[in-house]
PDB file of N, H, CA, C and O in Angstrom:
ATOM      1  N   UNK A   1     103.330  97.675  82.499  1.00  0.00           N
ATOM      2  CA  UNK A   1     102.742  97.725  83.818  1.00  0.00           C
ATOM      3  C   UNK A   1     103.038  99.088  84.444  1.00  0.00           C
ATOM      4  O   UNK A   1     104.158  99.564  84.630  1.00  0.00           O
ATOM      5  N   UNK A   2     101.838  99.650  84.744  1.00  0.00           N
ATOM      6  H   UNK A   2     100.929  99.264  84.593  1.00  0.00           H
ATOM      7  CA  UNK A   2     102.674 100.480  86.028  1.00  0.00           C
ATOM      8  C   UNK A   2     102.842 100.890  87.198  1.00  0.00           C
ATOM      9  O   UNK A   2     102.073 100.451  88.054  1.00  0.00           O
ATOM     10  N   UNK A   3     103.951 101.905  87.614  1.00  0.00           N
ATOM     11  H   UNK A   3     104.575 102.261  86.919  1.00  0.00           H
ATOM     12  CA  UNK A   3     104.068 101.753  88.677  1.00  0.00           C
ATOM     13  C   UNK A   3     103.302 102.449  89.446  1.00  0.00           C
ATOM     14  O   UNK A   3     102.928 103.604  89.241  1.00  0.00           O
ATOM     15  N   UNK A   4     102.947 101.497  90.706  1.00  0.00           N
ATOM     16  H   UNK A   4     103.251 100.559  90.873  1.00  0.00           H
ATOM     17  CA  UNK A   4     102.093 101.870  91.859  1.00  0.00           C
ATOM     18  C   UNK A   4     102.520 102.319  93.312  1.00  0.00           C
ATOM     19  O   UNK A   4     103.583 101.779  93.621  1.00  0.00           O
ATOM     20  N   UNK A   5     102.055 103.076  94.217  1.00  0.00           N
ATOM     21  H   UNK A   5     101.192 103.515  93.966  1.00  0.00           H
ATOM     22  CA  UNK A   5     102.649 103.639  94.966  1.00  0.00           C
ATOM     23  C   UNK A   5     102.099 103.494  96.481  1.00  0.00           C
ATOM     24  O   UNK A   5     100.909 103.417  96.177  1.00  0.00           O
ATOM     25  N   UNK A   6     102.100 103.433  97.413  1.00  0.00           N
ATOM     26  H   UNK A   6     103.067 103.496  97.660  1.00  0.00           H
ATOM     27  CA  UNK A   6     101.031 103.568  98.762  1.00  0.00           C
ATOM     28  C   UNK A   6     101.675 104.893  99.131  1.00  0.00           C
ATOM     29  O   UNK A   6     102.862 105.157  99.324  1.00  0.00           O
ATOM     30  N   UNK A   7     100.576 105.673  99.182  1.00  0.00           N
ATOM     31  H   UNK A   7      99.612 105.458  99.025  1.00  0.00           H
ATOM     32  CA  UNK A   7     100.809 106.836 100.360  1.00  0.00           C
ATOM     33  C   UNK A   7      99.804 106.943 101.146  1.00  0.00           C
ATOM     34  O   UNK A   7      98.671 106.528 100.900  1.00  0.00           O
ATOM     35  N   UNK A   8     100.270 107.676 102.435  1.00  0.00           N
ATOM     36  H   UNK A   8     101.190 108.014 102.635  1.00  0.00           H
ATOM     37  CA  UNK A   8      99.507 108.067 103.476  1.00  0.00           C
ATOM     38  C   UNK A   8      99.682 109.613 103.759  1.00  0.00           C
ATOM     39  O   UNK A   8     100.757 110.173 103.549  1.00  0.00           O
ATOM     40  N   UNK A   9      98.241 110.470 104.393  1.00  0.00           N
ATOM     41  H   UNK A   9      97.367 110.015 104.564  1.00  0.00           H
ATOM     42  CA  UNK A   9      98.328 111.854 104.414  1.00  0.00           C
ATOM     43  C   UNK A   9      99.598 111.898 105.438  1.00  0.00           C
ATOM     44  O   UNK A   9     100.205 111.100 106.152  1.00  0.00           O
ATOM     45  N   UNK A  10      99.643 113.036 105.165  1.00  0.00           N
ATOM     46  H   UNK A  10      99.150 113.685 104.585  1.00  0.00           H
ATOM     47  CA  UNK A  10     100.666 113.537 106.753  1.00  0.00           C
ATOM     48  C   UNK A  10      99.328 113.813 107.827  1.00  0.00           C
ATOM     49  O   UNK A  10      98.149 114.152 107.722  1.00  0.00           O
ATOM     50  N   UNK A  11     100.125 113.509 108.731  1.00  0.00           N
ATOM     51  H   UNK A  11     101.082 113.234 108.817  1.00  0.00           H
ATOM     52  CA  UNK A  11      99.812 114.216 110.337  1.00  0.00           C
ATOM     53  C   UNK A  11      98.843 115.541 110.241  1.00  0.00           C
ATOM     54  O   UNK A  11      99.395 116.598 109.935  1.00  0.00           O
ATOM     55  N   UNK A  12      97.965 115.541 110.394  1.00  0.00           N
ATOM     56  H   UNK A  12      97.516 114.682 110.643  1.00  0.00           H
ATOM     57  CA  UNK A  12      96.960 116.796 110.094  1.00  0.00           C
ATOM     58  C   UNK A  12      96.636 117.407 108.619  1.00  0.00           C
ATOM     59  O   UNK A  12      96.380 118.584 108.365  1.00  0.00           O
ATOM     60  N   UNK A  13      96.693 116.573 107.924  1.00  0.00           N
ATOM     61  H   UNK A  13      96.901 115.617 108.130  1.00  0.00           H
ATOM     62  CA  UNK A  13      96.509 116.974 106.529  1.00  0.00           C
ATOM     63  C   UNK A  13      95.241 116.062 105.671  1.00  0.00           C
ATOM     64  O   UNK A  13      95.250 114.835 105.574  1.00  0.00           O
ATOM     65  N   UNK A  14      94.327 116.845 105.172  1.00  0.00           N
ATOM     66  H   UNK A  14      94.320 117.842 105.250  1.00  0.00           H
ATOM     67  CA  UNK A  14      93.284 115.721 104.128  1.00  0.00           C
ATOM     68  C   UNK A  14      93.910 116.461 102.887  1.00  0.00           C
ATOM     69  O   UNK A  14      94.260 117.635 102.767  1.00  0.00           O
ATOM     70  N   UNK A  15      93.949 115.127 101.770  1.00  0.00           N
ATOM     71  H   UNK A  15      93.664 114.174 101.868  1.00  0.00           H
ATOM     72  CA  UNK A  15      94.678 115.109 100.504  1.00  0.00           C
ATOM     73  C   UNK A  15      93.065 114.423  99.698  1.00  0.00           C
ATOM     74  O   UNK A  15      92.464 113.384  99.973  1.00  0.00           O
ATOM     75  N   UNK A  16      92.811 115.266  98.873  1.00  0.00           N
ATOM     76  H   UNK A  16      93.300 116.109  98.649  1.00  0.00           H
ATOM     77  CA  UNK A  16      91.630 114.606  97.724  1.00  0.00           C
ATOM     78  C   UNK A  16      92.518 113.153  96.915  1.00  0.00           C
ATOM     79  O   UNK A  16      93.601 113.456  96.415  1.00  0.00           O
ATOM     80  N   UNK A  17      92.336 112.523  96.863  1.00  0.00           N
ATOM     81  H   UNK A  17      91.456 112.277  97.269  1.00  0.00           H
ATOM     82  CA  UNK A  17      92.602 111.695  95.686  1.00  0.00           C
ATOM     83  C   UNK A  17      91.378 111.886  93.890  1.00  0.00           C
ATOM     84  O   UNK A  17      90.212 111.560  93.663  1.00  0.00           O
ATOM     85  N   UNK A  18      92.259 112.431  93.190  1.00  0.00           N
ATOM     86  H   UNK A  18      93.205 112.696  93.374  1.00  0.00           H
ATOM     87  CA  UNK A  18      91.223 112.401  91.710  1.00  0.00           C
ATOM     88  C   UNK A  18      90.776 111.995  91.544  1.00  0.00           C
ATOM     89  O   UNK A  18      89.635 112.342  91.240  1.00  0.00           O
ATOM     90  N   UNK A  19      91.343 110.376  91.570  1.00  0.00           N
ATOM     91  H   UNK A  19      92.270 110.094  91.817  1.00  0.00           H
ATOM     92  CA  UNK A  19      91.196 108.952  90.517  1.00  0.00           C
ATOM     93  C   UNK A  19      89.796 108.267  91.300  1.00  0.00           C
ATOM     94  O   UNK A  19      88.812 107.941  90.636  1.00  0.00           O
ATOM     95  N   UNK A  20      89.866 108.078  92.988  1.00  0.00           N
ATOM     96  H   UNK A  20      90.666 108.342  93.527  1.00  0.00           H
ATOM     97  CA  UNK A  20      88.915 107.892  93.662  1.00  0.00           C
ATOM     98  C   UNK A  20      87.707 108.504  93.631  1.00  0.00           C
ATOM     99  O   UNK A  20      86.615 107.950  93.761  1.00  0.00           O
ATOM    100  N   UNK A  21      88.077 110.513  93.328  1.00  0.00           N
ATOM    101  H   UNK A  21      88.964 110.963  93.223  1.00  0.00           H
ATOM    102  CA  UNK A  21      86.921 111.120  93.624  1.00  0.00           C
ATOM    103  C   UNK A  21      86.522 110.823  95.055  1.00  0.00           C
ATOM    104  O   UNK A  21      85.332 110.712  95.352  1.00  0.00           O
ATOM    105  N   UNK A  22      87.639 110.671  96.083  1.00  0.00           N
ATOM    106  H   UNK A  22      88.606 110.761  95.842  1.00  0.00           H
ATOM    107  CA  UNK A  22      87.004 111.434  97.716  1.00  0.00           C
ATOM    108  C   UNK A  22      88.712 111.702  97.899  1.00  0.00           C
ATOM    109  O   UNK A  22      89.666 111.858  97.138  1.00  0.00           O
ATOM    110  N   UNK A  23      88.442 111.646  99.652  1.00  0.00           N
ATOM    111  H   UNK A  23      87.667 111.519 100.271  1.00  0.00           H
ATOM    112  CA  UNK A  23      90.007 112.031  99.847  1.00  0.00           C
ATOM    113  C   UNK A  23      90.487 110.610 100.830  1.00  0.00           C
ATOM    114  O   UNK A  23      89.921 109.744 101.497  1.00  0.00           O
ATOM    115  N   UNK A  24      91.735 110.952 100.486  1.00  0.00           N
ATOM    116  H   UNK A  24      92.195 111.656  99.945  1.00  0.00           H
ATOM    117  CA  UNK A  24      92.567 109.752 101.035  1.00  0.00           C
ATOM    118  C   UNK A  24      92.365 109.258 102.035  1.00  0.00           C
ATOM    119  O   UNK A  24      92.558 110.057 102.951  1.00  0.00           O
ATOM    120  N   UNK A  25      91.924 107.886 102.503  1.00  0.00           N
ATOM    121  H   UNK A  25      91.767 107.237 101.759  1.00  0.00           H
ATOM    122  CA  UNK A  25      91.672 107.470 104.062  1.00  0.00           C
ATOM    123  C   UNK A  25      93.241 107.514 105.262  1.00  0.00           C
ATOM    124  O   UNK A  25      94.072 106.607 105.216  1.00  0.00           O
ATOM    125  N   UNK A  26      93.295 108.001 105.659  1.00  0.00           N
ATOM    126  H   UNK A  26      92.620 108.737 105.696  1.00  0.00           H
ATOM    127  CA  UNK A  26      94.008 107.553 107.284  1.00  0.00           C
ATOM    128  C   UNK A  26      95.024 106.829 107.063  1.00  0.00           C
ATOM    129  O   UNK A  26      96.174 107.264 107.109  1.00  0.00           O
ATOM    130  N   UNK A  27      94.594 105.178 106.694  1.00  0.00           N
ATOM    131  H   UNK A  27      93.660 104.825 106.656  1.00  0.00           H
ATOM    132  CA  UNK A  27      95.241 104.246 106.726  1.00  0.00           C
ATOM    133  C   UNK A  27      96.379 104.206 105.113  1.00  0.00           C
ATOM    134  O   UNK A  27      97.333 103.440 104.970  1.00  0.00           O
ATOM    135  N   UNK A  28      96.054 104.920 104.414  1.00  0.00           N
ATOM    136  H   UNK A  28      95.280 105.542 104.531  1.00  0.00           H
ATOM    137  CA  UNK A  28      96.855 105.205 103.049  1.00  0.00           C
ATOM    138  C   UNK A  28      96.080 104.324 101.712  1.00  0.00           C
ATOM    139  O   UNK A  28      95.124 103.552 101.790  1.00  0.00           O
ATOM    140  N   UNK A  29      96.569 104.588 100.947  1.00  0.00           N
ATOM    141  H   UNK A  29      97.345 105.215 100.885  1.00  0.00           H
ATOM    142  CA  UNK A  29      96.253 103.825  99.205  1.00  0.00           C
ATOM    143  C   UNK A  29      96.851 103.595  98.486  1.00  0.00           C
ATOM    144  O   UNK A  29      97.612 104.488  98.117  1.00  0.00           O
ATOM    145  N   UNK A  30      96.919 102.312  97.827  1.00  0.00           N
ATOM    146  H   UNK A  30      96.300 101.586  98.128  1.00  0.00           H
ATOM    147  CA  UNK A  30      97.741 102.289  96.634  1.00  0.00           C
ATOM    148  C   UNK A  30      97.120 103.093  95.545  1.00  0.00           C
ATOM    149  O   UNK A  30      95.960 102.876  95.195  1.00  0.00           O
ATOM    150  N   UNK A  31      97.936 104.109  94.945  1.00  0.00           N
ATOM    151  H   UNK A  31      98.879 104.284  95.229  1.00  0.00           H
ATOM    152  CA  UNK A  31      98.038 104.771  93.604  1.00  0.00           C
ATOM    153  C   UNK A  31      98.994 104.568  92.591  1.00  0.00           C
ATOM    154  O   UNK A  31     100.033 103.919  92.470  1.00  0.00           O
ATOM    155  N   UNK A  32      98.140 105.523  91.725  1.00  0.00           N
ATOM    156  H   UNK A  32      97.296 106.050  91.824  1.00  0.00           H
ATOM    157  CA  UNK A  32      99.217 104.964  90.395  1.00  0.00           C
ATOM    158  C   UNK A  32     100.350 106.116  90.930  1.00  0.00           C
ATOM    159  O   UNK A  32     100.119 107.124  91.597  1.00  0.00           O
ATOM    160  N   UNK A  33     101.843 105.552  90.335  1.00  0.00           N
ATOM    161  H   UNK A  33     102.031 104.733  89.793  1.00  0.00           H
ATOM    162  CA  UNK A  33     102.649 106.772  90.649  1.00  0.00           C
ATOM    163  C   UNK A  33     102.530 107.926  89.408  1.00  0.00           C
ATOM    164  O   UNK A  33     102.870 107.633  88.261  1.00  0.00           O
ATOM    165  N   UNK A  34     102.032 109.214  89.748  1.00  0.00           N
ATOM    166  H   UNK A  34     101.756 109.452  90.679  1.00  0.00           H
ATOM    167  CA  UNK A  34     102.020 110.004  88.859  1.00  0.00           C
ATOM    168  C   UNK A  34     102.536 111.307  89.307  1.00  0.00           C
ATOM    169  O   UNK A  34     102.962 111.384  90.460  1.00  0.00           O
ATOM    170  N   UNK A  35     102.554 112.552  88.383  1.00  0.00           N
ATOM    171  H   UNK A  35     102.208 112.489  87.447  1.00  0.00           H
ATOM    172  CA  UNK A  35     102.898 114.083  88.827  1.00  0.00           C
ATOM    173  C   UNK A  35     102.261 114.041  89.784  1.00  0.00           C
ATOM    174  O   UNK A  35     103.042 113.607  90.631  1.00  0.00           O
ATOM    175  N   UNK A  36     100.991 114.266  90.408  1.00  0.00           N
ATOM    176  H   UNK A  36     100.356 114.618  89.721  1.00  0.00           H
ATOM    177  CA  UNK A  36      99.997 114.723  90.802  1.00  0.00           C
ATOM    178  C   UNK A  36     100.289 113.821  92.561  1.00  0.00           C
ATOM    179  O   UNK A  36     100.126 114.203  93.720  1.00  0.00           O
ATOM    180  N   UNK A  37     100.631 112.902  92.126  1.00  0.00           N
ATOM    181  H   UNK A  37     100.764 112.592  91.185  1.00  0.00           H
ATOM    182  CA  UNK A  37     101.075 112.314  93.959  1.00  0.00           C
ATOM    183  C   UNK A  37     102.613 113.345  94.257  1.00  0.00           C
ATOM    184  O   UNK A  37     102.744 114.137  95.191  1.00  0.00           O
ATOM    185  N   UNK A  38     103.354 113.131  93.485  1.00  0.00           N
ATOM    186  H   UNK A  38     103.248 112.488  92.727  1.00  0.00           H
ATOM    187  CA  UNK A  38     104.918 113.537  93.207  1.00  0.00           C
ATOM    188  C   UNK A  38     104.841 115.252  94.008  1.00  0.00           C
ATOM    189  O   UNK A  38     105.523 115.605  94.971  1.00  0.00           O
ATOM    190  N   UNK A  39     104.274 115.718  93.599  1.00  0.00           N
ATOM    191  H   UNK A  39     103.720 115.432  92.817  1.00  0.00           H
ATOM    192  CA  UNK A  39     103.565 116.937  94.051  1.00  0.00           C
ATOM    193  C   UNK A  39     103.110 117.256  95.185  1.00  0.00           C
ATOM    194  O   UNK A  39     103.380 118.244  95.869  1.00  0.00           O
ATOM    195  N   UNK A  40     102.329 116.308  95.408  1.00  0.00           N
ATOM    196  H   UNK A  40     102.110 115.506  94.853  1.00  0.00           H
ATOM    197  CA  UNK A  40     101.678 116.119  97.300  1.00  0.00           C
ATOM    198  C   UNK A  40     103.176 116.100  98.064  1.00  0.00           C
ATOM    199  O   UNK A  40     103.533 116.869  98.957  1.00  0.00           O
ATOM    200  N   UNK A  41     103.810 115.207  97.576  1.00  0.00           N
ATOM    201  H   UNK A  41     103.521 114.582  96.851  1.00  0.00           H
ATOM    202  CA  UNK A  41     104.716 114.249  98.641  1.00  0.00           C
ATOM    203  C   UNK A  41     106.045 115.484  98.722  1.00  0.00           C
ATOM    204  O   UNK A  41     106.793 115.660  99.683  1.00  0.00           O
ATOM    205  N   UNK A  42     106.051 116.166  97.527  1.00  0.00           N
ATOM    206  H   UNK A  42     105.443 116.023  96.746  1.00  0.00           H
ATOM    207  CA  UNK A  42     106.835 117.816  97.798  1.00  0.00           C
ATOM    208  C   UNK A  42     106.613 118.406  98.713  1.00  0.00           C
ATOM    209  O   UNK A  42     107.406 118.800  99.569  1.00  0.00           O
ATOM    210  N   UNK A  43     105.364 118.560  98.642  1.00  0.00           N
ATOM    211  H   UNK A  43     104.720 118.240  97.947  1.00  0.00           H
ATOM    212  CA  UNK A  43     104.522 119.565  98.937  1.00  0.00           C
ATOM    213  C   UNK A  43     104.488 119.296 101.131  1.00  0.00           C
ATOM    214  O   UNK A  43     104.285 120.053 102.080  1.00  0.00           O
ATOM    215  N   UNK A  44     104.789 117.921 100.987  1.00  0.00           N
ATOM    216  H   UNK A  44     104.953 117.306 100.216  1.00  0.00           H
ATOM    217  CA  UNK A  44     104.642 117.420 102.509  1.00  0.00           C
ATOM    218  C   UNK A  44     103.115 117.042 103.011  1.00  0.00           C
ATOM    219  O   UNK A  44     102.700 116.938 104.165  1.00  0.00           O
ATOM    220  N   UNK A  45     102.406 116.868 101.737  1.00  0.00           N
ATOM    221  H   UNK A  45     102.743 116.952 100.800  1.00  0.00           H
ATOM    222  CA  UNK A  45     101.007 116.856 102.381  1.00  0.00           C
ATOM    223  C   UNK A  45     100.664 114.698 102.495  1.00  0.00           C
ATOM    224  O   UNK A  45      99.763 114.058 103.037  1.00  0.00           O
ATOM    225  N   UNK A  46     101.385 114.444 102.024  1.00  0.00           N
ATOM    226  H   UNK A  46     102.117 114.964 101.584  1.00  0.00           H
ATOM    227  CA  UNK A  46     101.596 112.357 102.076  1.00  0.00           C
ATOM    228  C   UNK A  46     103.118 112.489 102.345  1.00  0.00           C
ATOM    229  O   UNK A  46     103.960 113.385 102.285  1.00  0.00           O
ATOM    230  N   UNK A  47     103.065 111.021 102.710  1.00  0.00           N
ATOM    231  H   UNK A  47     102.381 110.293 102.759  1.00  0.00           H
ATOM    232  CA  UNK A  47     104.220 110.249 102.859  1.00  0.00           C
ATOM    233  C   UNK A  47     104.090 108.782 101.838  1.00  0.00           C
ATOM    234  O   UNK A  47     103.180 108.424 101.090  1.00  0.00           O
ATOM    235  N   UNK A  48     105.196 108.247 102.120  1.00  0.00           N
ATOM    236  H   UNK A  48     105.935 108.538 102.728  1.00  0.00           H
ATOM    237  CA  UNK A  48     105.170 106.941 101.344  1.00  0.00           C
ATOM    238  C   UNK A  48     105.274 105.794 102.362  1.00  0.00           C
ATOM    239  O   UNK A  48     106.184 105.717 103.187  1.00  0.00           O
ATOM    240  N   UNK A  49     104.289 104.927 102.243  1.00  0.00           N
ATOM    241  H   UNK A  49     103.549 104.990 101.573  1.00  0.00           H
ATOM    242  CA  UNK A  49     104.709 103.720 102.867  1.00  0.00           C
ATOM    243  C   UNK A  49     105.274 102.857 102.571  1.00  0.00           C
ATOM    244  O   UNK A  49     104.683 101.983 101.936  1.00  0.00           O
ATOM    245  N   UNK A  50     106.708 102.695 102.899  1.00  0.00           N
ATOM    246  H   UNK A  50     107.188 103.405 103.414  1.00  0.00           H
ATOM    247  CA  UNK A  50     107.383 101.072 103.006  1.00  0.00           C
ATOM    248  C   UNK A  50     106.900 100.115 102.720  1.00  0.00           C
ATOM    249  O   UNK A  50     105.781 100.628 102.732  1.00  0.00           O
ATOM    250  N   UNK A  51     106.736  99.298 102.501  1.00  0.00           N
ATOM    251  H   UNK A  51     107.646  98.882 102.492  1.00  0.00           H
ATOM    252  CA  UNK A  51     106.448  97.811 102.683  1.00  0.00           C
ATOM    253  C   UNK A  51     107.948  96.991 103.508  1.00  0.00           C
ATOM    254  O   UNK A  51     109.120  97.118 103.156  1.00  0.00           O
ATOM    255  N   UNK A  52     107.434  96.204 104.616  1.00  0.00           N
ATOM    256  H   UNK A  52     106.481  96.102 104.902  1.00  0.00           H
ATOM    257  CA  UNK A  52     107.775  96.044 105.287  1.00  0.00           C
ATOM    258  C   UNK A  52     109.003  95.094 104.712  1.00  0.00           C
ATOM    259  O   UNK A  52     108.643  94.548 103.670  1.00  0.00           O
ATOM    260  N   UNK A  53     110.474  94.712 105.133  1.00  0.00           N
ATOM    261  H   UNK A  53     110.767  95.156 105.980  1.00  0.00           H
ATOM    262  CA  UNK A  53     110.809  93.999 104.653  1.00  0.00           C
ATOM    263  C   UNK A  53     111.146  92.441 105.375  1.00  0.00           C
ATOM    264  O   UNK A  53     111.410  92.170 106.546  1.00  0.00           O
ATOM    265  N   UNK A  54     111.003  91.448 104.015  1.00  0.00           N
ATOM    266  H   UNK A  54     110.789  91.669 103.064  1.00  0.00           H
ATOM    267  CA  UNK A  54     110.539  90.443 104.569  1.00  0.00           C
ATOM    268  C   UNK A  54     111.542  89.546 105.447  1.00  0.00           C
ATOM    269  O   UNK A  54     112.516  89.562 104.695  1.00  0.00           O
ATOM    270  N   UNK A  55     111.858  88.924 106.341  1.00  0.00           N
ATOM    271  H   UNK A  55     111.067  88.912 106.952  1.00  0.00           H
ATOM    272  CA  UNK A  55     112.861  88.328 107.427  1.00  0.00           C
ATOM    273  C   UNK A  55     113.288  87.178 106.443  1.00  0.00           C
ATOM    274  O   UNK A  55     112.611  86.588 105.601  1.00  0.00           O
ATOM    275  N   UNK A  56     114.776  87.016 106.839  1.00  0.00           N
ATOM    276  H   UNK A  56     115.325  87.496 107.523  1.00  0.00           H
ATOM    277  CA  UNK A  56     115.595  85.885 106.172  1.00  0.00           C
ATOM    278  C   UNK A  56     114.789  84.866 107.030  1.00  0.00           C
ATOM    279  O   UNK A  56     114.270  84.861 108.146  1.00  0.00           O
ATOM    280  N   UNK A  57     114.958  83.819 105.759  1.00  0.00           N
ATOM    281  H   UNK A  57     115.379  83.823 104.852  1.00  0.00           H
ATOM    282  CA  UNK A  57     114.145  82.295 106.380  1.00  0.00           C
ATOM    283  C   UNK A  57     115.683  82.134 107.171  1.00  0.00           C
ATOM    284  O   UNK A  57     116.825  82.471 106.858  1.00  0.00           O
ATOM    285  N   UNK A  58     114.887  81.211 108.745  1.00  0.00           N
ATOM    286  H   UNK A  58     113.959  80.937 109.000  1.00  0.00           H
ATOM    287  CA  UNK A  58     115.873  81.139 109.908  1.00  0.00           C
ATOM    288  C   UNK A  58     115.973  81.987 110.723  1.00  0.00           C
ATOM    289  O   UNK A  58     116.128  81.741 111.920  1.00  0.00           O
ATOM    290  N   UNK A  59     115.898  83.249 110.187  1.00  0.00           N
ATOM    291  H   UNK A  59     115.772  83.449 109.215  1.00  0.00           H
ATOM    292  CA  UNK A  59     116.216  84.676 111.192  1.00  0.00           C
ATOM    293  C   UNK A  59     115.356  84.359 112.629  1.00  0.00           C
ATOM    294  O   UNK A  59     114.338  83.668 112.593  1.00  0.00           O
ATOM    295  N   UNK A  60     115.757  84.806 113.605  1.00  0.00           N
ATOM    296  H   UNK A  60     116.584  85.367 113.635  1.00  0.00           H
ATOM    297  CA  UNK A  60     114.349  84.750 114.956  1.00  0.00           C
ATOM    298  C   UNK A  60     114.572  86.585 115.112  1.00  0.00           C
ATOM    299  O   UNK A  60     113.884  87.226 115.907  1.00  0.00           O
TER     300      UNK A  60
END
């Protein structure tokens, strides 16, 4: 399997995505993790999104 990634552009930045053939929406994408994101996210042009984590059953 592999691994997959969500990023989102930075703050004033459009990032092409390859694999899509356009560029990255706003709201972010799951990608495959490869050089080519690894690079962006150096580079400062994405970020990575979290996934949120999930609340202990009981918690308020």
């Amino acid at each position: 399997m592999s691994n997959r990634i969500t990023v989102v552009p930075a703050a004033g930045r459009v990032v092409p995505d390859p694999e899509a053939g356009d560029l990255l929406p706003a709201a972010g994408r799951d990608v495959l993790d490869s050089a080519w994101w690894r690079r962006r996210l150096a580079d400062g042009d994405i970020t990575l999104k979290t996934a949120k984590a999930a609340k202990p059953q009981g918690a308020k």
